[in-house]
N, C-alpha and C positions, 0 to 999 in steps of 0.2 A: 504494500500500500504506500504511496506516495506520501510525503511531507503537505502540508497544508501552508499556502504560501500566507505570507504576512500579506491585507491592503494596506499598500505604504501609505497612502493619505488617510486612512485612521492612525497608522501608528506613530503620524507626527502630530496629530490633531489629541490622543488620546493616551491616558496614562491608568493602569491598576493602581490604585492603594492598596497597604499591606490587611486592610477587610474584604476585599473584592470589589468596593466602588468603582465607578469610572470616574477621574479627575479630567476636567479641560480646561483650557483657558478662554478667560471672556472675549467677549467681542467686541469692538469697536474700537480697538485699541491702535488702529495701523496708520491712520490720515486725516487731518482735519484738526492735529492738538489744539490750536491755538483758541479754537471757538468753546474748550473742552473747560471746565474749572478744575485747576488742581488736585483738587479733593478727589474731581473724578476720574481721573487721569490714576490717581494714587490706588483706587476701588476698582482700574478694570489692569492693576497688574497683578493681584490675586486673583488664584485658582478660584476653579466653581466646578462643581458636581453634574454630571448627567442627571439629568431626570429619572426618577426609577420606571415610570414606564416606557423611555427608550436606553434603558441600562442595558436590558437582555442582547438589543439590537448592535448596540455599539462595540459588545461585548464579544457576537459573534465572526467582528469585523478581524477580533485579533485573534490569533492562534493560542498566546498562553493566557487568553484572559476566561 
């Protein structure tokens, strides 16, 4: 039986935690700082969680997750 290949744009988009969650990173974080306030700039360089009802989906995207 073959190896199950990684989808490389999940596995740069997405990370396991050492529970099973799926971690990402926010969005809006790539263009436009200047119209952006600090504070929010500061809130979208922390992580954020998948949703648990597309956990399963994201999950089946990776090979070790």
């Amino acid at each position: 039986m073959p190896k199950m290949k990684t989808k490389k744009a999940a596995s740069k988009r997405f990370r396991i935690t050492g529970k099973g969650r799926v971690r990402r990173p926010k969005a809006g974080g790539n263009h436009g700082m200047q119209e952006k306030s600090r504070k929010r700039l500061r809130r979208l360089r922390q992580n954020d969680m998948v949703h648990g009802s597309m956990e399963k989906r994201a999950k089946r995207l990776l090979p070790y997750g």
